[in-house]
N, C-alpha and C positions, 0 to 999 in steps of 0.2 A: 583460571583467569583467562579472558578471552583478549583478544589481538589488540584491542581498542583500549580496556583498560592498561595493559603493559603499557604502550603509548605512553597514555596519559601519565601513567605514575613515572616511568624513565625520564620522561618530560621536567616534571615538579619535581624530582630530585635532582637531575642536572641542572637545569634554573637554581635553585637552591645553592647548588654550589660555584656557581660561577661566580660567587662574591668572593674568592676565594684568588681568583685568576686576576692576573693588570693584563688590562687592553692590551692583545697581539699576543695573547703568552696561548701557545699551544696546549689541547686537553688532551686527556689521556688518548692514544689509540682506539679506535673500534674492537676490537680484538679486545684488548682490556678492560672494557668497561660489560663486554660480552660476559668475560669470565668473572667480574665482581658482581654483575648485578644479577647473573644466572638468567639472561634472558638472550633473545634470537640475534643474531647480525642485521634480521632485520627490522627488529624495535629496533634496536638503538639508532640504525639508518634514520627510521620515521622521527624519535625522537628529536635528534641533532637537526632531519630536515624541519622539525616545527617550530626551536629556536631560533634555524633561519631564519626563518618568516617570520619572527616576532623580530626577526636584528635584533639576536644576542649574538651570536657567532657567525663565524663565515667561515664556509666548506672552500675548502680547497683540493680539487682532482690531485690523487696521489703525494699529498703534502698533510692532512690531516684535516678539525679544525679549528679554530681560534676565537676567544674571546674577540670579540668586534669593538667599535666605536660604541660609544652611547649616542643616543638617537637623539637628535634639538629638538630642540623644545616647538611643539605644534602650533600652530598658525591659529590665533580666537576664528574660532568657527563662526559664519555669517545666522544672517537673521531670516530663517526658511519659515516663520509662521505663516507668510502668505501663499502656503504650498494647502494649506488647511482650506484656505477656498476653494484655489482651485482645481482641487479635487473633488471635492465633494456641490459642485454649480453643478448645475442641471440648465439645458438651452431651454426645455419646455417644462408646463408645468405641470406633462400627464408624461417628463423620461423618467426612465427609473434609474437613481443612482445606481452607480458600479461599487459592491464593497466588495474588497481582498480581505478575506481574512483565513489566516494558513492553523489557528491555533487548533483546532481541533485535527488538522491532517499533520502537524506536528507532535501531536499526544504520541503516533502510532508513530514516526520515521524518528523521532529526536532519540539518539541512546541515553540509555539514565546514566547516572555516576555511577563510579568502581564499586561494586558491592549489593549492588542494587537488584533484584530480581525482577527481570522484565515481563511482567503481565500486560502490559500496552502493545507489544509490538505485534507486528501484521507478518514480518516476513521470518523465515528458517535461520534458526538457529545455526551455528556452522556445523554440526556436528550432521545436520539436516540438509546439507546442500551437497551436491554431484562433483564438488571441488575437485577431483583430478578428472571427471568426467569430462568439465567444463572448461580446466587446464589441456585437456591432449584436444577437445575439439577448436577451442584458439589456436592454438599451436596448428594444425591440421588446414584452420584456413585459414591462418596469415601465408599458409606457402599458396594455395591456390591461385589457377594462373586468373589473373585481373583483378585479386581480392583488394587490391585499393585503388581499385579504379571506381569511377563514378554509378553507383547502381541505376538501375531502372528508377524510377520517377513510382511507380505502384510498389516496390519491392520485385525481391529475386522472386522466377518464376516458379522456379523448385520449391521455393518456402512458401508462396502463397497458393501453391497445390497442396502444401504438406496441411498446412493452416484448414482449407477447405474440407480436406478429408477428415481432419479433429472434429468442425464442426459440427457437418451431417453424420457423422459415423460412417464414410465413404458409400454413401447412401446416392453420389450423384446429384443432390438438390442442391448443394453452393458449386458453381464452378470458382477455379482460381481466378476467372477474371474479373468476379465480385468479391474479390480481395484485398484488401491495400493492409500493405505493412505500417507499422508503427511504432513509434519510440514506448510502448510499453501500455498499457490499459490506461492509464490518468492520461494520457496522450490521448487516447483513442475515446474518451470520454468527454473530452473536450472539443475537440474537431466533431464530435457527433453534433452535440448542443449548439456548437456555432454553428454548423449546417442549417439544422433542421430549423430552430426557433430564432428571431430577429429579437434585438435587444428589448428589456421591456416586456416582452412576454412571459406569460406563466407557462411552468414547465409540470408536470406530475411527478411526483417520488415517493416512495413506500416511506411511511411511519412506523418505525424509527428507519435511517439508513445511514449509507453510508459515508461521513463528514468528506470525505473527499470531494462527490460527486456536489452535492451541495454548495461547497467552496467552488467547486468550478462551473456551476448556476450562475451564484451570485456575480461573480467574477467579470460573466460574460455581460451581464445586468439583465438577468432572465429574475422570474420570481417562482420560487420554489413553492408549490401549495401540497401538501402531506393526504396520504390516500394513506387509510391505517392497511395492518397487517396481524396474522393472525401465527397459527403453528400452520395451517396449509395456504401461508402466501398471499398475497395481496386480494382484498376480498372486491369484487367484481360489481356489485350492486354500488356498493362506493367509488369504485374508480369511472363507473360511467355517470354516477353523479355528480362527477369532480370535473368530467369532462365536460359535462353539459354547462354547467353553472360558472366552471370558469374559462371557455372558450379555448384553452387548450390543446396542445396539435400533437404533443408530445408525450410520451410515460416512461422513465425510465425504472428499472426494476431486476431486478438479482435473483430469476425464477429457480436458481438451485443453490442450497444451503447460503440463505440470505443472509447480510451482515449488513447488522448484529445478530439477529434473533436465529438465525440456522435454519429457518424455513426451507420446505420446497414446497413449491408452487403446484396443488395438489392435480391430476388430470384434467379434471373436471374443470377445475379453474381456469386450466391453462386455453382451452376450448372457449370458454366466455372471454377471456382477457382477451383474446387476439380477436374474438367477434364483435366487442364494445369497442375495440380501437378501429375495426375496418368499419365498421356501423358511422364512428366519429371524421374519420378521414384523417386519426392520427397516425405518426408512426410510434411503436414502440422499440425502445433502445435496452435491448439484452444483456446484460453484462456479469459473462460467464465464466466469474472470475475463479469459482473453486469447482471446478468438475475434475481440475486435476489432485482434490484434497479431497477424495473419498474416502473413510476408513473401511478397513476391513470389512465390517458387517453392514456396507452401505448397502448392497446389494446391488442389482442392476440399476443402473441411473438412465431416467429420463432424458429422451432427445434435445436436443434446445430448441427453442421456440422457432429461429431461425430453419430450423431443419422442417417443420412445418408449417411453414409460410412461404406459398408459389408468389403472392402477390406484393410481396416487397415492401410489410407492413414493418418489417425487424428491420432493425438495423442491430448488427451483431458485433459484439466487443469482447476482446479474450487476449491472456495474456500467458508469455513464458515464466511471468516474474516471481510469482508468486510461488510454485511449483520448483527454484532454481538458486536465484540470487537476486538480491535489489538491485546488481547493477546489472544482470543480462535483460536490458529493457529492453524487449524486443515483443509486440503484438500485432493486434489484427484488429480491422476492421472489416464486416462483411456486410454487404447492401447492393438491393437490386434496383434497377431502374434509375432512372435522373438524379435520385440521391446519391448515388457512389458519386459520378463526375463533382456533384459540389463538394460531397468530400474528399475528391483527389484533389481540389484545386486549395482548396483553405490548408490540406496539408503541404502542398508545396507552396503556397506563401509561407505559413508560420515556418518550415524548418526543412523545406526543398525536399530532402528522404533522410530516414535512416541508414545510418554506416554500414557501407557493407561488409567490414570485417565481421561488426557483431551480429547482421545477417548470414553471413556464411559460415558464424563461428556456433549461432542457434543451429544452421541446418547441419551443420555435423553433428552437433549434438542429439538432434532426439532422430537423424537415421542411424546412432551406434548402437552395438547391444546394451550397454552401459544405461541408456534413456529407462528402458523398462524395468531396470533393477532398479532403477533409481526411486521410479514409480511405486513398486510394490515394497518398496523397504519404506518410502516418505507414508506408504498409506498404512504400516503397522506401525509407525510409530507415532503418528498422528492418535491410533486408537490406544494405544496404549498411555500415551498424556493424558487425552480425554477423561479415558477411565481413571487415570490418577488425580487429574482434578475432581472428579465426581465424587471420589472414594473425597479424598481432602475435605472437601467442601460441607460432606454428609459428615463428618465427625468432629470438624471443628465449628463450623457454622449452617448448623443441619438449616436455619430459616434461610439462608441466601441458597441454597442449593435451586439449581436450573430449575423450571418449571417443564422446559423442553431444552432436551440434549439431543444436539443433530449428530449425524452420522457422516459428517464431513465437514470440512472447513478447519478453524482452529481458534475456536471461540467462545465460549460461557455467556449469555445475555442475563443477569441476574438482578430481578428486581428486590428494593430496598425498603420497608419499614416506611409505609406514611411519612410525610413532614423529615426524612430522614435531609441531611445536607449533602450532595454526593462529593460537591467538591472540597468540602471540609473533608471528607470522609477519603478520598481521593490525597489531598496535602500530609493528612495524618499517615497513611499508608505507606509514601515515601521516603517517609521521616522514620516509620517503620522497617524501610530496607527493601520495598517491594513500591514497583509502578503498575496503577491501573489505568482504564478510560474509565471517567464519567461519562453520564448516559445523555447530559444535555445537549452535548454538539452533533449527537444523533437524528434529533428533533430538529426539524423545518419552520415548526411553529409551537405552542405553547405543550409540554412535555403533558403527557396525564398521570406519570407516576417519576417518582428517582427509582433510578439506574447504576449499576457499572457492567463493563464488559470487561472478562479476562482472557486473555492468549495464552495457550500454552503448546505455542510454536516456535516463539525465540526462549524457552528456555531449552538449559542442559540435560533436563529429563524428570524423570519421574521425581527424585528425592527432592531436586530444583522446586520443583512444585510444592512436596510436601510443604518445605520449610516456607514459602513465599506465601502460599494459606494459612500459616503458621503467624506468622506478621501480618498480615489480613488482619487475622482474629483478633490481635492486640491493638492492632487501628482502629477496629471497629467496638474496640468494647471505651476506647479513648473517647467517641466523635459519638455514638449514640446510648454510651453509658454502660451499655453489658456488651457479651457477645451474641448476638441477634441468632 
């Protein structure tokens, strides 16, 4: 059982029995409910603090804590329908509205309920994270001398050197002064697009992609138009067609192990891409999000695109997060010429700089020896899911098995049976014990087939898997009649 669900369940049974207690009457000790419930001093801590915050009880420093007051009765809530306007008015009658919508980037960050096998999620598993790596390099910079004093406005200089040399492969083509740090990739994905394109505008993105970057299109009020994708990457005939036809300045694109589909973005292509964008006078926006999720047999990995471009057509995005913990947000942006300064400036409006603890507590982190082991152990276990899912997938549901399995990243793109339902198929599966994504909030514009994509990154391991294909199979024999 992982940290979240104990919570949760310590939670539901102390609620539970507070009906048990009269207002102000003392609950058992910490310690005690330690040894009855056989769970951490620090669940029960998180527990008791989550009743807080509901005001069921009140903590008391060195005193315990206490059934509370009941809470009065709520105030009738007022009449917000005329928030429906003016949201969605428009001054003119060629702006494009603004839609927020987080539902597809919550598929992947939301954790499912206790029990539940997580095939949705994006980030490591605990078992998969550098946890005392990432405990002694905090520790290490919260003592450093000025670690919470106010950082540099671009990021620490050390870190947007270190940042530069990942890049190029210290190849010397990004200096650190075309670096700006960032609160993590979705940061850095954002502040691109606001840069580059003015509201209103169409933007480019691989078909299918990534829901995130999408939501943070529309967000901005840019309009997303879909350039398909293949097993070698975004196909180049199409995207200069995309570019012409719809006056486009922009492309964004995931040229290694793309998500969903695991592509890379094959040589040859990568040579037309960045010849069709400087031909157009767009930039293209790189976002390098898994070069740190090679497995094993990836072999040598391709430069980034950035690393071959003198002409300041990339703008480049990459992160610690993915590679570490969802909460060490800590990334980069890299860009040459006039575009860096607008994106130093939109990032010190939206959020001045990133912290410098979790700046100095990243750069302890990947100069320890610790980083590289971290590495090589995240990349055999990555191939070892992989193959557990493929093995799974071939025996229980031999027609959904991959059509292309990448050699990096942490993901399955599996197409579904004509006229299949993905998100029926998707409700049933949960119901089943297992969470997946459906394929449709991958899609910019109308899908050409159904989809799911499965993660086998936040699970436990191999047997995790087993069993999670395992309920698959039962969901899907529920929603399309047999097991496909």
């Amino acid at each position: 059982m992982n940290q979240g669900s104990s919570v949760a369940e310590l939670t539901a049974v102390l609620r539970g029995e507070l009906k048990r207690y009269s207002v102000g009457e003392k609950l058992p000790p910490s310690r005690e409910l330690v040894e009855r419930y056989r769970v951490s001093p620090v669940t029960v801590s998180r527990a008791l603090g989550a009743l807080a915050a509901e005001g069921l009880v009140v903590t008391r420093p060195g005193a315990g804590a206490f059934r509370s007051e009941p809470r009065a009765a709520r105030p009738r809530r007022g009449d917000v329908s005329w928030q429906e306007v003016t949201l969605t008015a428009v001054a003119a009658p060629d702006q494009v509205p603004r839609t927020v919508d987080a539902q597809g980037v919550l598929a992947t960050l939301d954790a499912p309920p206790p029990g539940v096998i997580e095939f949705s999620g994006g980030y490591p598993a605990p078992g998969l994270r550098p946890e005392r790596a990432l405990a002694a390099a905090l520790a290490r910079a919260g003592r450093r001398p000025g670690a919470w004093d106010r950082p540099p406005m671009d990021g620490l200089a050390e870190l947007r050197a270190w940042f530069a040399r990942a890049i190029d492969d210290g190849a010397g083509t990004v200096a650190a002064s075309d670096v700006l740090i960032t609160a993590g990739g979705q940061s850095a994905l954002s502040t691109a697009l606001r840069a580059l394109a003015p509201p209103g505008a169409p933007v480019l993105v691989e078909s299918p992609t990534y829901p995130g970057m999408l939501a943070v299109a529309r967000a901005a009020g840019l309009r997303p138009v879909p350039v398909p994708v293949d097993a070698d990457g975004v196909r180049p005939e199409l995207l200069e067609r995309a570019l012409r036809d719809s006056g486009a300045r922009v492309f964004v694109c995931q040229p290694l192990f793309q998500n969903p589909t695991g592509a890379v973005l094959s040589a040859a292509r990568r040579r037309e891409v960045l010849a069709v964008a400087r031909a157009a006078g767009a930039f293209v926006v790189e976002d390098d999000f898994a070069r740190r999720l090679a497995h094993e047999d990836a072999g040598p990995l391709p430069p980034t695109l950035a690393a071959e471009d003198p002409d300041g057509t990339v703008v480049h995005v990459c992160s610690l997060t993915k590679v570490t913990s969802p909460s060490l947000r800590v990334g980069a942006l890299a860009a040459r010429g006039p575009v860096g300064e607008r994106l130093r400036a939109i990032q010190v409006v939206d959020s001045f700089f990133v912290p410098r603890p979790l700046q100095e507590a990243a750069l302890e982190l990947v100069g320890a020896p610790a980083w590289g082991r971290h590495l090589r152990l995240l990349s055999r276990e990555l191939t070892l899911r992989r193959e557990a899912m493929t093995a799974a997938l071939a025996g229980e549901l031999p027609r959904l098995s991959a059509p292309y399995v990448p050699r990096g990243g942490y993901h399955l793109w599996l197409g579904l049976p004509a006229g299949a339902d993905e998100t029926a198929l998707a409700g049933a599966a949960l119901r089943a014990g297992v969470a997946i994504a459906a394929g449709r909030p991958y899609f910019a514009a109308e899908r050409p087939a159904p989809h799911i994509r499965l993660g086998f990154v936040s699970v436990a391991g191999p047997a995790e898997i087993a069993e999670g294909v395992h309920r698959l199979r039962r969901a899907c024999e529920e929603v399309l009649g047999a097991a496909p």
